[in-house]
C-alpha positions in Angstrom: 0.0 0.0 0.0 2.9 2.4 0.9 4.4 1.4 -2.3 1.0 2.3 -4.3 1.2 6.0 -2.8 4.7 6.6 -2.9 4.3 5.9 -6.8 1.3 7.8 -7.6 2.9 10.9 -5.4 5.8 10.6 -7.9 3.6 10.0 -11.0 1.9 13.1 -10.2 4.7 14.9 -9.3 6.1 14.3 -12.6 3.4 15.4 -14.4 2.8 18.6 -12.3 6.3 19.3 -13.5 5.9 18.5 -17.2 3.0 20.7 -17.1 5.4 23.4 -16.2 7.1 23.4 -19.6 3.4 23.3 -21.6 1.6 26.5 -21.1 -1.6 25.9 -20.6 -4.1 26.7 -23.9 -6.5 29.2 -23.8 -9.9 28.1 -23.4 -12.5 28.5 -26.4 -16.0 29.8 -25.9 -18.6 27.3 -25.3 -21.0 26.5 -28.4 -23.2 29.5 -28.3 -26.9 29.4 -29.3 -27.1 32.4 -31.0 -26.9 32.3 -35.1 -24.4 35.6 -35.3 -22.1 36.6 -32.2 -19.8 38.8 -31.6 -17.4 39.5 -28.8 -15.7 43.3 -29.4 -13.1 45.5 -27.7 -15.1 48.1 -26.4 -11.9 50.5 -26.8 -10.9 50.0 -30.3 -13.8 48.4 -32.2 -11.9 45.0 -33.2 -13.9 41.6 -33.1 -12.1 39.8 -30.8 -14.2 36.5 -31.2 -16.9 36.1 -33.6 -19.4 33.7 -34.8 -21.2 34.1 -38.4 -20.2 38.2 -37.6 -20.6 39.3 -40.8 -23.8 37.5 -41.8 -26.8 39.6 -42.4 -29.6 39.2 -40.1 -32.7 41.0 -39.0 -31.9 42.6 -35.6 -35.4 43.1 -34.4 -35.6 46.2 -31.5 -31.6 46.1 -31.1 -32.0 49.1 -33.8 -33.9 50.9 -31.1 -30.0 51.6 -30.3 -29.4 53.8 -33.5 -32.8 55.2 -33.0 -32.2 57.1 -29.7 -28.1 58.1 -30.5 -30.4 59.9 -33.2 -32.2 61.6 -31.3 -29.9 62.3 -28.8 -27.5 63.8 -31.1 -30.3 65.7 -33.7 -33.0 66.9 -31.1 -33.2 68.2 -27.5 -34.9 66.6 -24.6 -37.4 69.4 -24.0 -39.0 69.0 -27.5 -42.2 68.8 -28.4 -43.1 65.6 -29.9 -46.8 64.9 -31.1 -48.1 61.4 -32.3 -49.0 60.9 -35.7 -51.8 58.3 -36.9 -49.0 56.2 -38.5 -47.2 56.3 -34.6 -50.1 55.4 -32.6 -51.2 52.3 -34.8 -47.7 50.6 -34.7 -48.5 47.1 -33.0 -46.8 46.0 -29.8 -45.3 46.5 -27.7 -46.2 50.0 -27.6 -46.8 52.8 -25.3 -50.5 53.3 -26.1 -50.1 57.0 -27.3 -52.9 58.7 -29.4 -52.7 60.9 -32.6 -52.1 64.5 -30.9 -50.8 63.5 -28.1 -47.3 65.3 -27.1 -44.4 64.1 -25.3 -41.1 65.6 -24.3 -38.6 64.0 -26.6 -36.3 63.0 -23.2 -39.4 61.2 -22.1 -40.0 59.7 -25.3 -36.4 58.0 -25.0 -36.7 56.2 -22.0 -40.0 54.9 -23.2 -37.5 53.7 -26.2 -34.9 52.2 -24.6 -36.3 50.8 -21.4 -39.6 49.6 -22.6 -38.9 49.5 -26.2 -42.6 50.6 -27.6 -42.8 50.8 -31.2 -44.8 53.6 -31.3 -43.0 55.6 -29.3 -39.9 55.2 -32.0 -42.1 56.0 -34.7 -43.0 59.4 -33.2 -39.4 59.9 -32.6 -38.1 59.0 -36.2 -40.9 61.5 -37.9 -39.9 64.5 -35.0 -36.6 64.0 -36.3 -36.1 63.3 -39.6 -40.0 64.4 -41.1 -40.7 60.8 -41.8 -39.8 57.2 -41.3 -38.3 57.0 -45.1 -35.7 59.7 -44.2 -35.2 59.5 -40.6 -34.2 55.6 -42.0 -31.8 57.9 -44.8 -30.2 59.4 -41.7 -29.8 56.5 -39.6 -28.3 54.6 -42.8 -25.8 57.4 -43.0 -24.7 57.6 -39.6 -24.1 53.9 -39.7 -21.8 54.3 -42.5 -20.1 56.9 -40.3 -19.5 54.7 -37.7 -18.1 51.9 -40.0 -20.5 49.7 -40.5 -19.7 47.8 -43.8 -23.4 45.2 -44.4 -26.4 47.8 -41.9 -29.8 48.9 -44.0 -32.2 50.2 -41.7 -35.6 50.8 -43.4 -38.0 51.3 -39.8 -37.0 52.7 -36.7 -38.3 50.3 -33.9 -36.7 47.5 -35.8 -40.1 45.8 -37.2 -39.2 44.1 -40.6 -39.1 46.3 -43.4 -38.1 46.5 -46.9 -37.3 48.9 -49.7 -35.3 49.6 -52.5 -32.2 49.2 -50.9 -33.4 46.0 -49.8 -34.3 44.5 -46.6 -34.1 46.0 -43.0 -30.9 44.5 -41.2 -27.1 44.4 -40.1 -24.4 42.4 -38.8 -23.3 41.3 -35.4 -20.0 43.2 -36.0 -22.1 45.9 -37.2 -24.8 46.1 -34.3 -21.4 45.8 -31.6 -20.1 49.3 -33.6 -23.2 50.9 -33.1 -23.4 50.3 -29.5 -19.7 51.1 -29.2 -20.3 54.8 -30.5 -23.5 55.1 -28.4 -21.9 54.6 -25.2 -19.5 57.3 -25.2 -22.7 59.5 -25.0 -23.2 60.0 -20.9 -27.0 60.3 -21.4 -27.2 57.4 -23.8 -25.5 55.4 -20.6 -27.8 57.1 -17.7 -31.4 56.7 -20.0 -30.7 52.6 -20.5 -29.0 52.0 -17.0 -32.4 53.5 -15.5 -34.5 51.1 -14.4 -37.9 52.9 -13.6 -39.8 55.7 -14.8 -42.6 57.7 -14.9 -43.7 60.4 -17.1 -46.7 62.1 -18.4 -47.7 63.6 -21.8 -47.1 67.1 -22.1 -50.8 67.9 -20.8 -50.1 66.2 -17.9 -53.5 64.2 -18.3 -52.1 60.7 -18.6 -49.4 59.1 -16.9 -46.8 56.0 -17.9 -44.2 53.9 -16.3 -41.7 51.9 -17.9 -39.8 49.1 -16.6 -36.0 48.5 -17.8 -36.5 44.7 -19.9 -32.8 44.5 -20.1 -32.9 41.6 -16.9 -28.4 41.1 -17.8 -28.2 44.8 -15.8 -28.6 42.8 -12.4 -27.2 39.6 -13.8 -23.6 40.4 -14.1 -21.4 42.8 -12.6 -20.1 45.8 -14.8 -22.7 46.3 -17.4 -23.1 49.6 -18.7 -25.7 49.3 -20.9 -28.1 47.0 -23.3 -30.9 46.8 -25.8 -32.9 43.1 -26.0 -34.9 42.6 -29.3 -37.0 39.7 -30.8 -39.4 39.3 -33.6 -40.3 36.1 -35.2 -38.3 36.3 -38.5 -35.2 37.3 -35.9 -35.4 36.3 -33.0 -34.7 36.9 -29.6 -31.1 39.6 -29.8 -29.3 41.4 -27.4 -25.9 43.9 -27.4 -24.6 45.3 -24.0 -21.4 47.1 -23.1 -19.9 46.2 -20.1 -16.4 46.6 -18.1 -15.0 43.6 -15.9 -11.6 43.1 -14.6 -11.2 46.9 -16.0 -11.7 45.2 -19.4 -14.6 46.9 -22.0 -16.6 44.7 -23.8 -19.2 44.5 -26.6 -21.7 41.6 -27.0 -23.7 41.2 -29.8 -26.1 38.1 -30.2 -28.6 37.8 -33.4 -31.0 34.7 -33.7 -30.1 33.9 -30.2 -33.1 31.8 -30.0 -37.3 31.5 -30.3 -39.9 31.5 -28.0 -39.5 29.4 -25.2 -35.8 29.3 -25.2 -35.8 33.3 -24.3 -32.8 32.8 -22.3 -30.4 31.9 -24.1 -29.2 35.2 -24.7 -28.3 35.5 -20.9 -26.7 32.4 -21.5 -24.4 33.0 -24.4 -23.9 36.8 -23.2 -22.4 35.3 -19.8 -19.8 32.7 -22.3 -18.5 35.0 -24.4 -18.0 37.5 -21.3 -16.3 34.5 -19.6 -13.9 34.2 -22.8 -12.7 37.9 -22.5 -11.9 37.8 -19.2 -9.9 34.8 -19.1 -8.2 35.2 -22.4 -7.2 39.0 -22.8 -5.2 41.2 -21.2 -4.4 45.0 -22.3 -1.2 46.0 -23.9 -0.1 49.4 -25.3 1.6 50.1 -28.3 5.3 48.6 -28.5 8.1 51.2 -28.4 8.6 52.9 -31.8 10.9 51.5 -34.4 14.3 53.4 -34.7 13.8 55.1 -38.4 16.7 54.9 -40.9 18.1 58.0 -42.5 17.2 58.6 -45.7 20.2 59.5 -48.4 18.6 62.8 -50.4 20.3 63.7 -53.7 20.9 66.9 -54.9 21.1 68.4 -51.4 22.5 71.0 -49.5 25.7 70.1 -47.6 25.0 71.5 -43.9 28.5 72.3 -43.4 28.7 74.1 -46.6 31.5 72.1 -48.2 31.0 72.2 -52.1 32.2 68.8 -52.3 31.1 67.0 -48.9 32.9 63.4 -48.0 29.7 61.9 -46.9 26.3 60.8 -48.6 23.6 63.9 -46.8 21.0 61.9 -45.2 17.4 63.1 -43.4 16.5 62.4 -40.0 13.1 61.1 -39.8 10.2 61.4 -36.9 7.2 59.5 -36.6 3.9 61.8 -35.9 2.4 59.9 -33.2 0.4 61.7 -30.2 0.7 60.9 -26.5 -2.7 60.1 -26.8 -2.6 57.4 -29.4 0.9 56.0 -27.2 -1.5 55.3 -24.3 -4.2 53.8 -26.2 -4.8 50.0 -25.1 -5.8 47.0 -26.6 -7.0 43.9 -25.9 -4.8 40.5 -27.0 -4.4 37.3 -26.0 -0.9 35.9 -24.6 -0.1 34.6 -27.8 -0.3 37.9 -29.5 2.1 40.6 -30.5 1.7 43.9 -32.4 4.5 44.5 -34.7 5.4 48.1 -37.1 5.8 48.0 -40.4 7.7 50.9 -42.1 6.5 52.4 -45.1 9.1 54.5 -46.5 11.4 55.1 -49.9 14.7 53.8 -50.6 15.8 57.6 -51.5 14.6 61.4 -51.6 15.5 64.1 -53.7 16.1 67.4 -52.4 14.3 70.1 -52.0 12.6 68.5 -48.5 10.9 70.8 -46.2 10.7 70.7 -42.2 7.7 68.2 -41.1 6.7 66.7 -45.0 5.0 64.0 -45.4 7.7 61.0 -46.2 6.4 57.7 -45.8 3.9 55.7 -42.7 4.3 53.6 -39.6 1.7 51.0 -39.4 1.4 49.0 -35.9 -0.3 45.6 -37.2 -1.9 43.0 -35.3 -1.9 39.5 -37.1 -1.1 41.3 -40.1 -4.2 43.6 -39.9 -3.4 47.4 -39.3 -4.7 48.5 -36.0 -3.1 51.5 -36.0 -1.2 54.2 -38.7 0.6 57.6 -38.7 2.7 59.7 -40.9 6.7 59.7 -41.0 7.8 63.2 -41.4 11.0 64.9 -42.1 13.0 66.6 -38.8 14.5 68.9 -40.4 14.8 71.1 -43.9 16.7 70.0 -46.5 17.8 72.8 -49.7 18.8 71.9 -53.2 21.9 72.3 -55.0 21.6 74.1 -57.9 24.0 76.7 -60.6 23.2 78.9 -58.6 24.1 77.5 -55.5 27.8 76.7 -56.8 28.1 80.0 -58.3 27.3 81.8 -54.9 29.2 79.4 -53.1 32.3 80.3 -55.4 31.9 84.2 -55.4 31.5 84.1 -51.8 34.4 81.7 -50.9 36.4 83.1 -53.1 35.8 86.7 -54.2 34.2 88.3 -51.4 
């Protein structure tokens, strides 16, 4: 019996310390449920795991996000907003509003974004843009602006819709950049971390309250804000932003899911969460390259000689803010940013102080995550007949 445990104390001994020379893989996400996912750096905007993320999809009432960055950003919270016949039949879920009712548009918005009534985001999409058709123009343009590549939204509430440029949807990558630029709007943040309230209509005649829907606020430490969805053609959906471990993250989950299943997208939001944390870490940019000297023809010498021993070179300095030196990113251990130089073999001369001369590009698996200029230190003149015969007259006759 001693025998037994002496062994199996030096079996596992030995493989406690062969363990020591294997670093230990990093664990994938579980299967998810959801059709399209996405797991994002909140900071930067890269997709740092993603399932079917560039596949089109309806995204049911996750648009609701672009709908109030709208309004947020085009109209002021004390507006007047009055219901049109088109806003008060919208079907559910919807606040109940009648035609001629009026709302302050702040009011409006948390109606929106907790409750997410489809009539409510109707009224706010013809206040702000005149109509559905171009408050949709607007929203496709400011989706463009954000850099989404495969977003067409055709309603406002996210209720399937279709029209010439084809049918109302985006992209799990695409929904994560849309609620990446809405949280860096404070009210954006306080309106969906709310979780009651109560308003009135501008008469002060009938009264509403509105309960937050997005259940993952009080599930899971750090999140800063969320949008659920669901219709039948796309089923149940969800995006959040949230910061663990001092780490920002974007979830976004399309098709996550059908009724009776409607918590699945707690479930996969929770995995690909998980993932993040145990996986990355933040690193800054590595130090900058040392830049090579350029040789410039035709220039100058700086010492004046008219015949100079040595090939004139330019000193060269890489444009790159504190700012952008401080920015993080998220990578896994196995991960590295590198630069890449982008510059010419040779100049000619003349060169000014701070031109343009080639680019630094800091690439992550041999995508650019970051770019800035190379520009001259200092000025460089060219030789010319002039030059000599000045040089000459002055060396020599003056």
């Amino acid at each position: 019996m001693k025998n037994r445990r002496a062994a199996a104390v030096v079996f596992l001994t030995a493989v406690l310390i062969i363990l020591q020379f294997f670093p230990a893989q990093a664990a994938e996400v579980q299967e998810l449920y959801a059709l399209s996912a996405v797991l994002m750096d909140g900071e930067t905007g890269r997709v740092l795991y993603g399932k079917e993320a560039y596949k089109a999809r309806p995204n049911a009432s996750t648009t609701k996000v672009m709908t109030c960055i709208m309004a947020l950003e085009m109209g002021k919270g004390d507006d007047y907003v009055q219901v049109s016949k088109n806003a008060a039949s919208q079907p559910q879920t919807r606040l109940g509003m009648k035609v001629g009712q009026q709302f302050y548009l702040e009011d409006l918005l948390y109606s929106l974004m907790l409750k997410s009534h489809n009539d409510t985001a109707v009224a706010i999409a013809e206040h702000i843009g005149g109509s559905v058709e171009k408050f949709a123009i607007l929203m496709n343009n400011k989706a463009k602006e954000i850099g989404c590549t495969d977003t067409h939204f055709v309603t406002p509430n996210g209720l399937d819709g279709e029209d010439e440029g084809g049918i109302h949807h985006t992209t799990a990558r695409d929904l994560g950049l849309i609620m990446t630029y809405a949280v860096k709007n404070t009210t954006f943040v306080h309106i969906t971390q709310t979780r009651n309230y109560t308003f009135s209509d501008i008469s002060g005649k009938k009264y509403y309250s509105v309960h937050n829907t997005n259940a993952f606020l009080d599930m899971e430490t750090g999140v800063i804000s969320g949008k659920t969805g669901f219709t039948g053609n796309a089923g149940y959906c969800y995006v959040c932003a949230v910061r663990q471990d001092e780490k920002f993250f974007i979830v976004a989950l399309l098709g996550c899911g059908w009724p009776g299943n409607k918590n699945y997208k707690w479930s996969d939001a929770k995995k690909l969460l998980a993932y993040g944390r145990n996986n990355y870490r933040y690193v800054m940019l590595p130090d900058l390259p040392v830049l090579p000297d350029i040789p410039v023809s035709d220039a100058v010498p700086k010492n004046g000689e008219l015949y100079p021993d040595a090939q004139i070179t330019l000193k060269l300095h890489a444009a790159v803010s504190s700012k952008d030196l401080a920015k993080r990113y998220l990578l896994k251990k196995s991960e590295s940013i590198t630069w890449e130089a982008d510059l010419p073999e040779k100049l000619e001369a003349p060169v000014k102080k701070n031109q343009k001369i080639g680019s630094l590009h800091a690439k992550l698996d041999g995508k650019e995550i970051f770019c800035c200029l190379v520009t001259a230190e200092d000025k460089i003149g060219r030789i010319t007949y002039k030059w000599y015969a000045d040089k000459i007259f002055h060396d020599y006759f003056h």
